[in-house]
N, C-alpha and C positions, 0 to 999 in steps of 0.2 A: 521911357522904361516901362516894362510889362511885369507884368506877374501871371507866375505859370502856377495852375494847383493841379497836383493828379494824385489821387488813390483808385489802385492799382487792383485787379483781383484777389491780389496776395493780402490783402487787407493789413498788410502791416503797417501803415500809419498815412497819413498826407502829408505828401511831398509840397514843400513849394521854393521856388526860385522867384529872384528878381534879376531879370534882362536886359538889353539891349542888343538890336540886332544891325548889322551893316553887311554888305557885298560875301555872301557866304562864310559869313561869322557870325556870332553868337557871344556874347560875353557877358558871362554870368556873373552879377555884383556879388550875389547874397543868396545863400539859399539854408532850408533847414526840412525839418521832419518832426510832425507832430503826429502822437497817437490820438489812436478814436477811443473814445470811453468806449468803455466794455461794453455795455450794455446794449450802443448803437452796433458795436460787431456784433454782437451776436445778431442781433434782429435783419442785420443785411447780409448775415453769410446763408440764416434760413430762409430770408426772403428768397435770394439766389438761386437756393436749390428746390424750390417749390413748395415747401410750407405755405400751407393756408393760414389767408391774410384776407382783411378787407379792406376796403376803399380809406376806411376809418386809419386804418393801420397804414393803410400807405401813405396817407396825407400826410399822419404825424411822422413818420421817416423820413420824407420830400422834407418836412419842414425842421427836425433837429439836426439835419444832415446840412442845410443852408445855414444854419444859425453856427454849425460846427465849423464848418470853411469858414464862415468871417469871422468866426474868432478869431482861428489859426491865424490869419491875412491881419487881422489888429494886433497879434500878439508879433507877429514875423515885422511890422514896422514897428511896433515899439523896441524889438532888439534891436535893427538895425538903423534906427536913426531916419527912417524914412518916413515920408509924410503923405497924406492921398494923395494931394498935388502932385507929388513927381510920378506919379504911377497914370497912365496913359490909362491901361485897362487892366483888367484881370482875365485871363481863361482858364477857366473850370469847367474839366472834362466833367465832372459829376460823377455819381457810382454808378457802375453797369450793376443791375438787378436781374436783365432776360437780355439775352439779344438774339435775335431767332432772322437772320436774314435771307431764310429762302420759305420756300413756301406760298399759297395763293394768298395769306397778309402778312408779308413779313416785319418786323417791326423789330424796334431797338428799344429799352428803357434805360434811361440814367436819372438819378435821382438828386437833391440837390439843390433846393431851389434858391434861381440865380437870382430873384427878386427880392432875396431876404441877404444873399451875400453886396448885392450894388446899396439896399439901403442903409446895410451894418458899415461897412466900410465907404461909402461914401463913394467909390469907384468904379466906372463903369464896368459890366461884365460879359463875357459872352460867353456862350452854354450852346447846349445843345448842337454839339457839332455833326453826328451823325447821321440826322436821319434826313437831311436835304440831298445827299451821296445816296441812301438808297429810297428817296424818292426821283430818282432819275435812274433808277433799277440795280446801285451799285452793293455792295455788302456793307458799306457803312465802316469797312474798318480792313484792314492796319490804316490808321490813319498817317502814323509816325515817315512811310519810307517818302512824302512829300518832302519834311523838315530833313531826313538823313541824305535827301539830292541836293539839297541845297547844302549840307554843312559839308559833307565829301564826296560830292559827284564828280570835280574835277578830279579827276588821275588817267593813267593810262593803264590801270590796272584794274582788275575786279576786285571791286569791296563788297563785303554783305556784312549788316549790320543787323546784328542779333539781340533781340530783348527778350531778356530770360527773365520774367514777372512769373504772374501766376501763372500765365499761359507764354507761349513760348512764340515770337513772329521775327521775321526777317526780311532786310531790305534788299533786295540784290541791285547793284551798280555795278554795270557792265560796260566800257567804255562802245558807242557807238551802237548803244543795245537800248530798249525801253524797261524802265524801272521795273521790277516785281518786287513782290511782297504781298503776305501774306501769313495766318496762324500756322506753326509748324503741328502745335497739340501742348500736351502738358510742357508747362515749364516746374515754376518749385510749388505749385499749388497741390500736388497730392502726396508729393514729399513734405513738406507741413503739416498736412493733414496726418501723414501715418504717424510723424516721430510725436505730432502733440497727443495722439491715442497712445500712442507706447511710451516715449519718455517725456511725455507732459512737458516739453518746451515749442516753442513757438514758429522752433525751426532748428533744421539740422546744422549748427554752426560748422562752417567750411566742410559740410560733406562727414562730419567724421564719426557718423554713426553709418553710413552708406558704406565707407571702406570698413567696417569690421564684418560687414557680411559678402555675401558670397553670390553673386549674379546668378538666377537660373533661368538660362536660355530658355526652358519650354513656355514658362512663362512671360518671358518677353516677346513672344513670338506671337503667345496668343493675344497679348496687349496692343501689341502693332497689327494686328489682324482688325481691329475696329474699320469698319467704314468709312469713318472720318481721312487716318493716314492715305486712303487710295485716292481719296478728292484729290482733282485737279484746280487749281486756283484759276478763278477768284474764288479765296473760304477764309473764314473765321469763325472762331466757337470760344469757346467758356464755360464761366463753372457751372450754366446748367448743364452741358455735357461732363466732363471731367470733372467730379467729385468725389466725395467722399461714398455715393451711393453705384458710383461705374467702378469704383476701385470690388468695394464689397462685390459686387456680381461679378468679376473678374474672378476675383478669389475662389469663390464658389462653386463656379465653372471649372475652375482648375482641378479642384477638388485633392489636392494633395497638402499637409499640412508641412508650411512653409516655417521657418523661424521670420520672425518682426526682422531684425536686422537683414535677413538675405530681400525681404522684399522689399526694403528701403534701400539697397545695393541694387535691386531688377528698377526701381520705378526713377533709381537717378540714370541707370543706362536708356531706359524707355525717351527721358527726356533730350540725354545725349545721341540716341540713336538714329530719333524721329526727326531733328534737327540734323545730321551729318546726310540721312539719307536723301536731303534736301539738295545737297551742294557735292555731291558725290561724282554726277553726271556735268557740273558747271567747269569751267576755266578755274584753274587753280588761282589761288590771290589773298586777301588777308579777310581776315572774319575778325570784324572788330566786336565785341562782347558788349552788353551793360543792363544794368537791371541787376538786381540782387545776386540773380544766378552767379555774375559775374565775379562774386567775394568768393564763390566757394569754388577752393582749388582741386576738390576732387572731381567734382562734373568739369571743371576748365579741361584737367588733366585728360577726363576722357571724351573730351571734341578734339583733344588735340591729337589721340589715340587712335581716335575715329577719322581725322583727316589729317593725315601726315605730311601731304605737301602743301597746306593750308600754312600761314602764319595764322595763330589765335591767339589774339594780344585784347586787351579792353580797351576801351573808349578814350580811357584815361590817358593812354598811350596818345591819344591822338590832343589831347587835349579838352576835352570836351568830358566832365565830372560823369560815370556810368549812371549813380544814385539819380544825378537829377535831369537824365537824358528826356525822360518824357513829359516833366513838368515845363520844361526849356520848348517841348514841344509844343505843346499847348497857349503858353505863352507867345510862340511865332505865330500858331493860327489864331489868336484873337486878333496879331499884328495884320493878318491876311485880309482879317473881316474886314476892320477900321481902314484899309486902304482899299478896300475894290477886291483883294487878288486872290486867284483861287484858292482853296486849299488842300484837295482832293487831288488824284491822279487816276483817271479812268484806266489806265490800264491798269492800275492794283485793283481797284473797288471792285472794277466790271460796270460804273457807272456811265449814262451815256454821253456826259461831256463835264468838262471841267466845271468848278461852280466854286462859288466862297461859301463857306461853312458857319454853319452859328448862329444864333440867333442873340442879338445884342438887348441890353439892359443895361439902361441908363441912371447912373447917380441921383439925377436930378427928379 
């Protein structure tokens, strides 16, 4: 059995699952969702966005952020009855702080440290999954549509499996076709952002401060005018791109004064829009949903809006829990390390051949 941990851009808490995996399945024992002390969100949403920090400061964030994970991972076996022994390993994606994958030094940071979760917990761990993908030139990420070939690649129909996190990416499975995926753009990360500025909660539940306002086109028009939406993949980005500081210059630019509600109605169609105009030109087929996004039924409503001969059903649907789709993920690729086997897919990364991921830390 494995243990998966992932926190997410959305910074809403860490995820973790306990697994086991066989012949393109998955089966989830256990899983749960622990929040971060406050204190640590705050200092990793400014780190994110570029607040000046020093070495000092990173150290100690590397290090209450590892001590954070093994707790959760000691607290997640004392609920469940489970003991280190039965756990093979751990995979902890770590927090994305920067990830800057093109450029003449591209680089990735996650934070995290996996030497302080394998000695707290007593179990081995693997970390650092990304930057072996783009030291063979690849972008280090979506890492996810490897684990989504494997759990639904058999059919004869197109599936694309969508995570709607803080940032927004997609598997495409095309029967007879080679996997894509890649970042669509925002997912609910700047939706978050505006309703905790305006109605100080954490997040828009189900959408339903979005449907009291009122969509304006001009402004979504100039939002999907970003550079980012015309890349062709291989791309991913994050919240050094799409934050709380690309929303404000947006605004600014626009220069017309908007109500809070209509443009938390523009930035959930931005998220529904940038994602449909993905899969608009593909074979029609099902879009399986999962990630947070996927509770709120007025951004569901409007992919469903947005592609009408699509089926847009969740994860759930298929069997496979949305909440803990990426921590289940993570968990397969520490399974990938500890056996030999890739866990990359060069045609999503861009990288130049397959490779196993991670870097292992051992218990002992």
């Amino acid at each position: 059995m494995y243990i998966g941990i992932m926190s997410g851009t959305s910074l809403d808490g860490i995820d973790l699952v306990a697994a086991d995996f066989d012949h393109q399945s998955a089966n989830a024992h256990h899983q749960a969702m622990y929040p971060f002390p406050e204190a640590l969100k705050e200092k990793l949403i400014a780190l994110s966005q570029g607040a000046p920090v020093t070495l000092e400061e990173i150290g100690a964030i590397d290090h209450f952020l590892g001590k954070t994970y093994a707790s959760a991972v000691n607290q997640f076996l004392a609920q469940t009855g489970l003991k280190a022994e039965d756990i093979t390993a751990i995979g902890c994606h770590g927090q994305t702080v920067f990830h800057q994958p093109n450029g003449p030094m591209p680089f990735t940071m996650q934070l995290g440290d996996a030497n302080i979760i394998a000695a707290l917990t007593g179990i081995t761990t693997v970390a650092d999954f990304r930057r072996k993908d783009m030291a063979l030139g690849g972008q280090g990420a979506p890492l996810v549509p490897a684990f989504h070939r494997y759990l639904f690649g058999e059919s004869n129909k197109t599936r694309v499996v969508l995570n709607i996190g803080g940032i927004a990416n997609i598997s495409v499975l095309a029967p007879n076709h080679p996997v894509m995926g890649y970042d669509t753009g925002p997912g609910n990360m700047l939706m978050d952002s505006w309703v905790l500025e305006h109605q100080h909660k954490p997040y828009d539940e189900d959408g339903n401060w979005a449907a009291c306002g009122e969509l304006n086109p001009a402004l979504l028009n100039q939002m999907l005018s970003d550079g980012y939406f015309a890349k062709s993949a291989p791309k991913s980005t994050g919240r050094e791109l799409f934050n709380q500081g690309w929303l404000t210059q947006q605004l600014a630019q626009f220069g017309e004064e908007i109500a809070p509600e209509d443009v938390q109605a523009t930035l959930l169609a931005l998220t529904a829009t940038s994602i449909a105009d993905e899969l608009n030109d593909d074979d029609k087929g099902e879009l399986l949903v999962c990630g947070g996004g996927a509770r709120n039924s007025t951004l569901m409503n409007a992919l469903q809006h947005a592609l009408p001969s699509w089926q847009v059903m969740t994860t759930d649907d298929k069997g496979i829990d949305g909440d803990s789709m990426e921590a289940l993920a993570f968990a397969w690729l520490a399974r990938q390390a500890l056996e030999g086997e890739p866990g990359n897919l060069p045609e999503v990364t861009g990288a130049s051949r397959p490779c196993r991921l991670g870097a292992i830390y051992y218990s002992d």
